[in-house]
KEKE-3310 file (N, C-alpha, C; in steps of 0.2 Angstrom, whole numbers, plus 5000, padded with zeros to 4 digits):
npx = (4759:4759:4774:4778:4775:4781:4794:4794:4789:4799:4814:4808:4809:4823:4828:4822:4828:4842:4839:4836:4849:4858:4855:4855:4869:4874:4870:4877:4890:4889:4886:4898:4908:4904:4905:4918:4923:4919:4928:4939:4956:4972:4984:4996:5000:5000:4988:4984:4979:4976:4973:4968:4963:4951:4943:4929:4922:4918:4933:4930:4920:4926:4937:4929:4924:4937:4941:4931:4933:4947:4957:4973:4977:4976:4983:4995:4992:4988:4995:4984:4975:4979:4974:4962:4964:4966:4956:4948:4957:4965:4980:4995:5001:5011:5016:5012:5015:5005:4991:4995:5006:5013:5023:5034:5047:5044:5037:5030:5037:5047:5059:5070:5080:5085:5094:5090:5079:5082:5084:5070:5066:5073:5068:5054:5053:5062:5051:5039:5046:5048:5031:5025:5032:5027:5013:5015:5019:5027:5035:5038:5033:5042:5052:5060:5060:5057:5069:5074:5083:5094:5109:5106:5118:5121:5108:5109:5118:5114:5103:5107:5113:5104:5095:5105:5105:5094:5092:5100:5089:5079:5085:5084:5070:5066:5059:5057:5063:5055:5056:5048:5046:5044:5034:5041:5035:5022:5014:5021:5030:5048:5051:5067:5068:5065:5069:5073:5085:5091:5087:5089:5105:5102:5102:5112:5121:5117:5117:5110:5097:5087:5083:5073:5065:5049:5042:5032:5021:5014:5019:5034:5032:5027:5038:5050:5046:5050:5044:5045:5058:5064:5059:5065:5080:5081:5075:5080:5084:5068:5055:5041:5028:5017:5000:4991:4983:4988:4988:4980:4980:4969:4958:4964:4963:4958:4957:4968:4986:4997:5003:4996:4995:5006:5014:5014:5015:5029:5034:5030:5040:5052:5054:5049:5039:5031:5018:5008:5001:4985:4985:4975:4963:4947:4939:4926:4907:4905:4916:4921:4919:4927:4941:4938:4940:4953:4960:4957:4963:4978:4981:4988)
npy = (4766:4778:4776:4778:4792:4796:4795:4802:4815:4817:4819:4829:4838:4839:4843:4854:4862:4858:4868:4881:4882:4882:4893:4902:4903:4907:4920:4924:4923:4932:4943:4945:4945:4957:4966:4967:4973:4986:4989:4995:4998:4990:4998:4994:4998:5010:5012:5014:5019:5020:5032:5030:5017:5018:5027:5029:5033:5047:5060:5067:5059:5046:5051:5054:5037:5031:5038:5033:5020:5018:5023:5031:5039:5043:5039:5043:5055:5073:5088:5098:5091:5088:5097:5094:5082:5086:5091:5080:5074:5065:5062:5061:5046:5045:5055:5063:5073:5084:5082:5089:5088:5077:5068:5074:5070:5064:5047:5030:5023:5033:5041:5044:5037:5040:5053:5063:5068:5074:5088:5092:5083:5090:5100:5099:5092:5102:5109:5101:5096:5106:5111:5098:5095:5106:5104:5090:5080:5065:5059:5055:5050:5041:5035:5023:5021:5014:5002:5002:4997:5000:4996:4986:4990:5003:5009:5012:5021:5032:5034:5037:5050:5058:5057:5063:5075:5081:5077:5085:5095:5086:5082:5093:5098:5085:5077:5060:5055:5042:5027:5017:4999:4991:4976:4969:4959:4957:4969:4983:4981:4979:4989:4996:4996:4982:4974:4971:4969:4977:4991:4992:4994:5006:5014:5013:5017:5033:5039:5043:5046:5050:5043:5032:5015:5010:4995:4986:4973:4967:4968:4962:4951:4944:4946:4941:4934:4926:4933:4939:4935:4942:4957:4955:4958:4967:4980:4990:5000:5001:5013:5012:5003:4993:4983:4970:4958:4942:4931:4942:4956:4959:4958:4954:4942:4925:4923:4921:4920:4924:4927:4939:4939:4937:4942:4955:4954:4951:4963:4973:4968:4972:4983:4993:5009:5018:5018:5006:5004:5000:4992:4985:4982:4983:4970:4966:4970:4979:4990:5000:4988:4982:4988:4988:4975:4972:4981:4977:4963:4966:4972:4968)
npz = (5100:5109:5112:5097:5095:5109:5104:5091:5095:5105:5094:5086:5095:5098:5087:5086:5096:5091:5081:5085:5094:5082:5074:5086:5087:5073:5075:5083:5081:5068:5074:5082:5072:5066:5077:5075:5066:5069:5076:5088:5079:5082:5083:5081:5068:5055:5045:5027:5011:4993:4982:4969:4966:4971:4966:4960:4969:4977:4981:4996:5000:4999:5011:5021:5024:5025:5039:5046:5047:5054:5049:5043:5034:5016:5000:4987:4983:4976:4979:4980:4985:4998:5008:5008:5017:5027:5033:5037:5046:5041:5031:5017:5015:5007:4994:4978:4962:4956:4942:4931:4933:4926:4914:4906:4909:4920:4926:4927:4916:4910:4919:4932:4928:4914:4907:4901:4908:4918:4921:4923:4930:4943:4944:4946:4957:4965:4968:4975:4985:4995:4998:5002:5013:5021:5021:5030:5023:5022:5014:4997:4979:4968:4952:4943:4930:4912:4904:4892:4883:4892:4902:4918:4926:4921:4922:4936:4938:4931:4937:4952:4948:4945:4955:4967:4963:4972:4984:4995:4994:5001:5011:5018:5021:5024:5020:5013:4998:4987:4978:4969:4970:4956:4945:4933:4924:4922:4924:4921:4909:4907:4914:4925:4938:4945:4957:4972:4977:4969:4970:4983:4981:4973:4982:4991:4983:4981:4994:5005:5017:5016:5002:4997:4998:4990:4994:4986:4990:4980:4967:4972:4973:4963:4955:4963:4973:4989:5002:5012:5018:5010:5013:5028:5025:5018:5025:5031:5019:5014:5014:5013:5014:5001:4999:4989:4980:4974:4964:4953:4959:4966:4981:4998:5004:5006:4996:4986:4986:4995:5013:5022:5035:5041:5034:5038:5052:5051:5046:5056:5066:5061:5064:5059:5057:5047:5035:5029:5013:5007:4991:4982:4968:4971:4968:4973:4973:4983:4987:4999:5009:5006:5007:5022:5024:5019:5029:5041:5040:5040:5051:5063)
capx = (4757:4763:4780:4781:4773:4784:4800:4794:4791:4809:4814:4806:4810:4830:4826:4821:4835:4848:4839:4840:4857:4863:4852:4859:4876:4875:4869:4884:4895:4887:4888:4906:4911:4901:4909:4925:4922:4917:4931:4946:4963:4976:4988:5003:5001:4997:4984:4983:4975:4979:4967:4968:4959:4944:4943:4923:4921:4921:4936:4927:4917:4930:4938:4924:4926:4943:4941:4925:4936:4952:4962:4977:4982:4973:4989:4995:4988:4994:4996:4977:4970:4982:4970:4957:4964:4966:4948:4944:4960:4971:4987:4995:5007:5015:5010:5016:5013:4997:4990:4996:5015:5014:5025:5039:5052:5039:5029:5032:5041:5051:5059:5078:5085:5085:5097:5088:5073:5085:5084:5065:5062:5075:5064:5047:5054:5063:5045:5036:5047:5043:5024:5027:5035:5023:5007:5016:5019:5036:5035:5035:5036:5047:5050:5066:5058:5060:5076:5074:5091:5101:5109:5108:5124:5122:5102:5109:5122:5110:5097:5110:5114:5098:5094:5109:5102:5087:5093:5099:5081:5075:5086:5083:5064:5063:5056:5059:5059:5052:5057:5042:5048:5034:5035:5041:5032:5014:5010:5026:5036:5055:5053:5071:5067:5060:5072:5074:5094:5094:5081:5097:5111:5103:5100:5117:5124:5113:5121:5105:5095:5082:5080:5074:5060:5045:5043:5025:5023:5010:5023:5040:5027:5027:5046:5056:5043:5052:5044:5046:5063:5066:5060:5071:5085:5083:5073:5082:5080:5061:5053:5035:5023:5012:4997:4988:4983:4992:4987:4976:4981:4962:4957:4971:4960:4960:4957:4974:4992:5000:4999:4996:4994:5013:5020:5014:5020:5036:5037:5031:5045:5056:5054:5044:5033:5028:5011:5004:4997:4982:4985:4973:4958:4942:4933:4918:4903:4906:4922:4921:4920:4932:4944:4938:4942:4959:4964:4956:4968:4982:4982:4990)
capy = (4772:4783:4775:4781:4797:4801:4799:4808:4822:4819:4821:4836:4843:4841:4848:4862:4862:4861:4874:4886:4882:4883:4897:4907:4902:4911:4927:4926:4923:4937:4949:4947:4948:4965:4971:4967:4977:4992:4989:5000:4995:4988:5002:4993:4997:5014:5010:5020:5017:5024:5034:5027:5011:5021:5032:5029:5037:5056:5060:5068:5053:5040:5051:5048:5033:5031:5041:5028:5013:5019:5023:5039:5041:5041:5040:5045:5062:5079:5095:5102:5086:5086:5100:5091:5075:5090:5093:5073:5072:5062:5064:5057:5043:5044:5060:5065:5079:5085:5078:5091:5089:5072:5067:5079:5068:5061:5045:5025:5023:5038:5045:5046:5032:5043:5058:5068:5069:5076:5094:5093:5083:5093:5107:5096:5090:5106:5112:5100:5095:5111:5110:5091:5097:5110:5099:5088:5074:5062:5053:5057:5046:5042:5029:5022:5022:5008:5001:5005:4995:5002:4989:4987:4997:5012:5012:5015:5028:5038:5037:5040:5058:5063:5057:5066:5084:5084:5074:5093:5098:5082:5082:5099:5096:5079:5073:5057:5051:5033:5025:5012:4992:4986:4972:4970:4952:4954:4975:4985:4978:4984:4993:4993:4996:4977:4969:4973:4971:4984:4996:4994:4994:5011:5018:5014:5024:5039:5038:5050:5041:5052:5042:5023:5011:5008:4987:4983:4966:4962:4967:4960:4942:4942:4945:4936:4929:4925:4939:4938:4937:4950:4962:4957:4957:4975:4986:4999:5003:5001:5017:5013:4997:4991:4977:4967:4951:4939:4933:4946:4962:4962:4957:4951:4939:4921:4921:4925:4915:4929:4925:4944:4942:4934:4948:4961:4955:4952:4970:4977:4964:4976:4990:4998:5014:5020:5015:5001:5006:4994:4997:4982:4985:4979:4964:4965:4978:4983:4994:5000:4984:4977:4990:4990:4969:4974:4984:4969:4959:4969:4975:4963)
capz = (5097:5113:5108:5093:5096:5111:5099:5085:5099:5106:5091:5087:5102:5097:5081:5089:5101:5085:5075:5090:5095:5076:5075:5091:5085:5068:5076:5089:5073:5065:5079:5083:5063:5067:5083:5076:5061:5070:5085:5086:5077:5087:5085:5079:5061:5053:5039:5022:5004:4984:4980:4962:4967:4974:4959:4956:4976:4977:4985:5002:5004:5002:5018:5028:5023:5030:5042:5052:5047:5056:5043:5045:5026:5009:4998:4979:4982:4976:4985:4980:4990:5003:5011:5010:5019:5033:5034:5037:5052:5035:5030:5013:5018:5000:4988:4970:4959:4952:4936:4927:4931:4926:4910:4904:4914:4927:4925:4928:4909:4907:4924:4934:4923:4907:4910:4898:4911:4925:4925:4925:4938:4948:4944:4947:4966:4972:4969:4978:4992:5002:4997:5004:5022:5025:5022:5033:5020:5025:5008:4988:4976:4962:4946:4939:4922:4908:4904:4883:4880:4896:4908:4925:4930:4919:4926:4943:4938:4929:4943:4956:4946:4945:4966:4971:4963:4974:4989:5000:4999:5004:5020:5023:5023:5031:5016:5008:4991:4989:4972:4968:4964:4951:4940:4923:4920:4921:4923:4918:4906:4904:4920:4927:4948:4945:4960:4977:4976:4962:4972:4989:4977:4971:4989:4992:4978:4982:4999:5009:5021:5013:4997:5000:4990:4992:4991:4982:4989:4976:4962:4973:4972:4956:4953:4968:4981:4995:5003:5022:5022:5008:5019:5034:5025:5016:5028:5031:5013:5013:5019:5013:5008:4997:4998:4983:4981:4970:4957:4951:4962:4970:4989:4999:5008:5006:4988:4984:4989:5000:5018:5023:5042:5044:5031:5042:5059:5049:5046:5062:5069:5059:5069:5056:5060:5044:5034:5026:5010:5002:4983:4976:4966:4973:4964:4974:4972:4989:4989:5004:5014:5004:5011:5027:5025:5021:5033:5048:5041:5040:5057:5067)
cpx = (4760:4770:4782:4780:4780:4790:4800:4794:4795:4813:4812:4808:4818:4829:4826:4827:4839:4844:4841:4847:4862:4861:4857:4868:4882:4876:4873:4890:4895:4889:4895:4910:4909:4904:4917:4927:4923:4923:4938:4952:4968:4981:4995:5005:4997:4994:4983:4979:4976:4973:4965:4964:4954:4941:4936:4920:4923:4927:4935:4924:4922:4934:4935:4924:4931:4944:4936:4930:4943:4957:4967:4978:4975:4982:4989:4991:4993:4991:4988:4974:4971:4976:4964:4954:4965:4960:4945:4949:4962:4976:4985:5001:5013:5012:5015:5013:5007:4997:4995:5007:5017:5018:5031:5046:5048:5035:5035:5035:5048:5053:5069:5083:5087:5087:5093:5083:5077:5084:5075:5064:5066:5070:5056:5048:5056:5055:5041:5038:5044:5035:5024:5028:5030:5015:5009:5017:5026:5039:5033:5038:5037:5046:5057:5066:5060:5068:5079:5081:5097:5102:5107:5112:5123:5114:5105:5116:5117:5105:5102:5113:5110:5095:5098:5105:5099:5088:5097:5093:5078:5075:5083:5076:5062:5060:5060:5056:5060:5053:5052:5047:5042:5037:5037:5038:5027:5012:5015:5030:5043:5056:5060:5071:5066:5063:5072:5082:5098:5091:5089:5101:5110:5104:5108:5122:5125:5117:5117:5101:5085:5082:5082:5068:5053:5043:5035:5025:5019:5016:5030:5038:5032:5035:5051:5054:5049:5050:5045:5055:5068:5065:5065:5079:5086:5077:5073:5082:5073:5058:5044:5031:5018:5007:4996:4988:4987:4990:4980:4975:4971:4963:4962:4969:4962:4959:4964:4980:4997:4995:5001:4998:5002:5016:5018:5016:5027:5038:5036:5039:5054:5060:5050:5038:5028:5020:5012:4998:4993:4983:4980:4967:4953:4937:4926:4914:4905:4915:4925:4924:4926:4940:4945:4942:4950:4965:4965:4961:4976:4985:4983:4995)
cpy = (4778:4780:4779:4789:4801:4800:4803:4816:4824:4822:4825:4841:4845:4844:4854:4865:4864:4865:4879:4886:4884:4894:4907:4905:4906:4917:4929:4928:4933:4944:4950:4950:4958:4970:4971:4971:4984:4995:4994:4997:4994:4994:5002:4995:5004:5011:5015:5016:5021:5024:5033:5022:5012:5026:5034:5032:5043:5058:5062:5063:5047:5042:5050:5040:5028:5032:5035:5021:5012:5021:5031:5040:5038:5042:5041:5048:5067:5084:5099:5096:5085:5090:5098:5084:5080:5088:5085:5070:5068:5066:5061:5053:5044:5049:5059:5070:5080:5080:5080:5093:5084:5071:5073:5076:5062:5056:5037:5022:5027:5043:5045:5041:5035:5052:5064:5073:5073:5083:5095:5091:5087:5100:5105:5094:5095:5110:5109:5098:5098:5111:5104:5094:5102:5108:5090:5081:5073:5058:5056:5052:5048:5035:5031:5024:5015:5008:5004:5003:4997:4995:4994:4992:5004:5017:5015:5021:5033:5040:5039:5049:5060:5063:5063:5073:5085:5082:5081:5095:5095:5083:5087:5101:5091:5075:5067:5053:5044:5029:5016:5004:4989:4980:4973:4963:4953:4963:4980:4983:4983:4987:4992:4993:4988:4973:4973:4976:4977:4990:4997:4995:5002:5017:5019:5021:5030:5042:5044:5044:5044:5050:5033:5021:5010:5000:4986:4977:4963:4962:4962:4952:4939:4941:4940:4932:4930:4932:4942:4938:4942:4958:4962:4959:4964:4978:4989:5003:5005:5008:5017:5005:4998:4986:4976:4959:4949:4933:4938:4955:4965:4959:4954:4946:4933:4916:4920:4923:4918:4927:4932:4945:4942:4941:4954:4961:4954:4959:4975:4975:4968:4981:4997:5004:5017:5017:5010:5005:5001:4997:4989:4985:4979:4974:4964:4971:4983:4986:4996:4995:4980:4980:4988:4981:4969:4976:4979:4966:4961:4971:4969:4967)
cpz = (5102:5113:5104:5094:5102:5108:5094:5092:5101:5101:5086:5091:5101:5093:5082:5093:5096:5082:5080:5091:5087:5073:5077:5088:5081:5069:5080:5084:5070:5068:5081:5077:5063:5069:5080:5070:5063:5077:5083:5085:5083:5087:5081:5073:5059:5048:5032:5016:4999:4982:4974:4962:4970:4971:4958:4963:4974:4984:4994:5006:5006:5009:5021:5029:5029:5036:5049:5052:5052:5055:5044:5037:5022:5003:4988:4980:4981:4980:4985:4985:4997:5010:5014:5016:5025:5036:5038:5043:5048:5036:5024:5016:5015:4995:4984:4968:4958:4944:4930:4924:4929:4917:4908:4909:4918:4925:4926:4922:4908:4914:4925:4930:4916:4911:4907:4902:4917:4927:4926:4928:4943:4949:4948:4957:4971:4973:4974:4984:4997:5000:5001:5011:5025:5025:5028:5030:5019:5016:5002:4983:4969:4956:4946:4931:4919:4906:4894:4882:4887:4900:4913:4927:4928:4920:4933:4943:4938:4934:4948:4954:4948:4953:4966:4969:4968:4982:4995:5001:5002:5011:5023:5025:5026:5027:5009:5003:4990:4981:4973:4964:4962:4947:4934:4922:4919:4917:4921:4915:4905:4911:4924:4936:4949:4950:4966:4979:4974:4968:4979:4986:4974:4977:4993:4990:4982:4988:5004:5014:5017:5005:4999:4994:4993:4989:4991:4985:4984:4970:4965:4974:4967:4954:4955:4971:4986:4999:5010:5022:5017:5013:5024:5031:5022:5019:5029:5025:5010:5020:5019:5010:5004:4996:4991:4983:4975:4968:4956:4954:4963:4978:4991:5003:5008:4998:4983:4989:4993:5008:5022:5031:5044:5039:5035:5048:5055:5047:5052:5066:5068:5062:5066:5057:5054:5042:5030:5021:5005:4995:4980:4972:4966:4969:4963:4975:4978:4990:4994:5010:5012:5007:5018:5030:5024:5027:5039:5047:5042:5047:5062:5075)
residu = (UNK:UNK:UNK:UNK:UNK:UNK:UNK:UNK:UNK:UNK:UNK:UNK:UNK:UNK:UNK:UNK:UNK:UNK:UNK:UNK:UNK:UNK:UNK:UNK:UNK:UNK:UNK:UNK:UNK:UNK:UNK:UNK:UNK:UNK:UNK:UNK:UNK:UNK:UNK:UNK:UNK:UNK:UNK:UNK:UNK:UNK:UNK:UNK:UNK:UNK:UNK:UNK:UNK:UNK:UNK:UNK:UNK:UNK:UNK:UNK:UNK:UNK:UNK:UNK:UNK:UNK:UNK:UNK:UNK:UNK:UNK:UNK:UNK:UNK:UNK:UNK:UNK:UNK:UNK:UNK:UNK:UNK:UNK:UNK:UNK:UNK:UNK:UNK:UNK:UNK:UNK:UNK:UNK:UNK:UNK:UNK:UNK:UNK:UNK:UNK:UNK:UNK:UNK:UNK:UNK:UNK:UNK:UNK:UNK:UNK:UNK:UNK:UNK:UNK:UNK:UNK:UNK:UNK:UNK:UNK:UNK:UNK:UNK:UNK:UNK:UNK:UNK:UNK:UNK:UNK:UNK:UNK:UNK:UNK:UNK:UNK:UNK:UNK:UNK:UNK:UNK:UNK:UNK:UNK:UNK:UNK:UNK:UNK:UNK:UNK:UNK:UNK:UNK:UNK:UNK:UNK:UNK:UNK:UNK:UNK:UNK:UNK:UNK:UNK:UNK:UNK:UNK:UNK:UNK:UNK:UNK:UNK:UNK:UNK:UNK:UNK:UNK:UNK:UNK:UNK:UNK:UNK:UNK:UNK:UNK:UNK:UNK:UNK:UNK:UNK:UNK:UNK:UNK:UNK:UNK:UNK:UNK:UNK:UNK:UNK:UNK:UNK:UNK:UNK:UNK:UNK:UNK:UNK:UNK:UNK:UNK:UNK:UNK:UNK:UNK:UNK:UNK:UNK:UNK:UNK:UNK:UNK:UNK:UNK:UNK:UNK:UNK:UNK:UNK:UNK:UNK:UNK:UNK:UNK:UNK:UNK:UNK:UNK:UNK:UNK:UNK:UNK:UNK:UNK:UNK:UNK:UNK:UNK:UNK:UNK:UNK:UNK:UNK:UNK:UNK:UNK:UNK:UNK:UNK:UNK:UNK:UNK:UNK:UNK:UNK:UNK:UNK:UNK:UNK:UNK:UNK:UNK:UNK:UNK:UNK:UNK:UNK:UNK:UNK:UNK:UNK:UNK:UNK:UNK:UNK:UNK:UNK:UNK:UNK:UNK:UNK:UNK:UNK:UNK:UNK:UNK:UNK:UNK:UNK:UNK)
# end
């Protein structure tokens, strides 16, 4: 009987042991996930986010937001919110016009690929550049537009007309326009920007250092993949990013076939100083932390 007794008590006694230890293990876990939540960014990577995927937050509070997570940029703002991204210590990393300028020329369907559009955005961009340089925003974006029957070549004629008008105010501001590559297989269809090749081949044209592309990786996934050495190979035409996971443009986490941490030293590797901007849309109730989970990983 004190046999048995003193192993059942030994046995108790490790029990106890392994719960404590699993115990204190978890809350060690738990507390590092914590500190490292609330730690301060490494530096290497300015971090931003599309205020379009946070839309159900009121714009003030998503800066705060931003602002506790470590983030410099809320992005795809226009000139009335620039002000406000003052007030919160923001910038935008990437703006566009207001709501109200949107369409008559201007929009992801119907833009510099279609010459009919041309005198209006010259008119919609000499307007906004200087608004842009004097809120201190280095970036404004643009669209190819659908292709509606045009090829290839006569897309990047057209768009190289319509760049060039705008491209003196740009230099003379400081501001560059960023022509977006999205998808035409899943979320744009027709869109002709949809290659990387095409996006340098236009940048070429243009011939300004002031008009370059901004590479989407969750769209340039979808299109070409090879995404690591897309980047190396065209760079110096990429003046701004894109995150999103792939398949389904939510968290970029481990749900999703993008290995984020390796495409972001591959573009700090570049030489790259600009931003990182998350563009997916958040799955989980928690938006916030779904951001904040973003940017941790991003920040390499």
């Amino acid at each position: 009987m004190e046999k048995t007794f003193s192993r059942r008590a030994a046995l108790q006694g490790v029990g106890a042991v392994t719960a404590t230890m699993l115990t204190s293990s978890l809350s060690n876990r738990i507390e590092a996930a914590d500190t490292q939540m609330g730690a301060a960014l490494k530096g290497r990577v300015n971090h931003s986010a599309c205020r379009w995927c946070y839309d159900s937050i009121p714009f003030e509070d998503l800066c705060k937001s931003a602002k506790e997570i470590g983030m410099q940029s809320l992005e795809l703002t226009g000139p009335s919110e620039w002000e406000i991204l003052k007030k919160y210590g923001l910038t935008a990393a990437i703006g566009w016009p207001e709501a109200n300028n949107w369409g008559n020329g201007m929009g992801l369907t119907s833009c510099f690929n279609n010459v009919k559009n041309h005198d209006a955005l010259v008119t919609l961009y000499e307007d906004l550049i200087p608004k842009a340089a004097k809120a201190g925003i280095k970036n404004l974006i643009t669209f190819s537009g659908n292709r509606n029957g045009l090829s290839d070549e006569d897309g990047l004629i057209n768009c190289k007309k319509g760049l060039q008008r705008i491209m003196k105010t740009a230099e003379k501001y400081d501001v560059t326009i960023t022509m977006e590559l999205l998808n035409s297989k899943v979320n744009h269809r027709d869109y002709q920007c949809d290659h990387t090749d095409w996006g340098a081949a236009l940048c070429e044209m243009v011939g300004s250092d002031k008009f370059k592309l901004l590479y989407d990786i969750y769209h340039m996934q979808i299109m070409e993949g090879d995404v690591i050495a897309t980047i190396k190979k065209y760079s110096q035409y990429i003046s701004h990013y894109h995150t999103g996971g792939v398949p389904g443009r939510h968290e970029i986490d481990d749900t999703q076939e993008l290995n984020y941490p390796a495409i972001m030293k591959a573009i700090v590797d570049t030489g790259y100083k600009g931003f990182i901007g998350q563009e997916f849309i958040p799955a989980k109730t928690d938006k916030i932390a779904s951001l904040k989970q973003g940017v941790l990983i991003c920040d390499v």
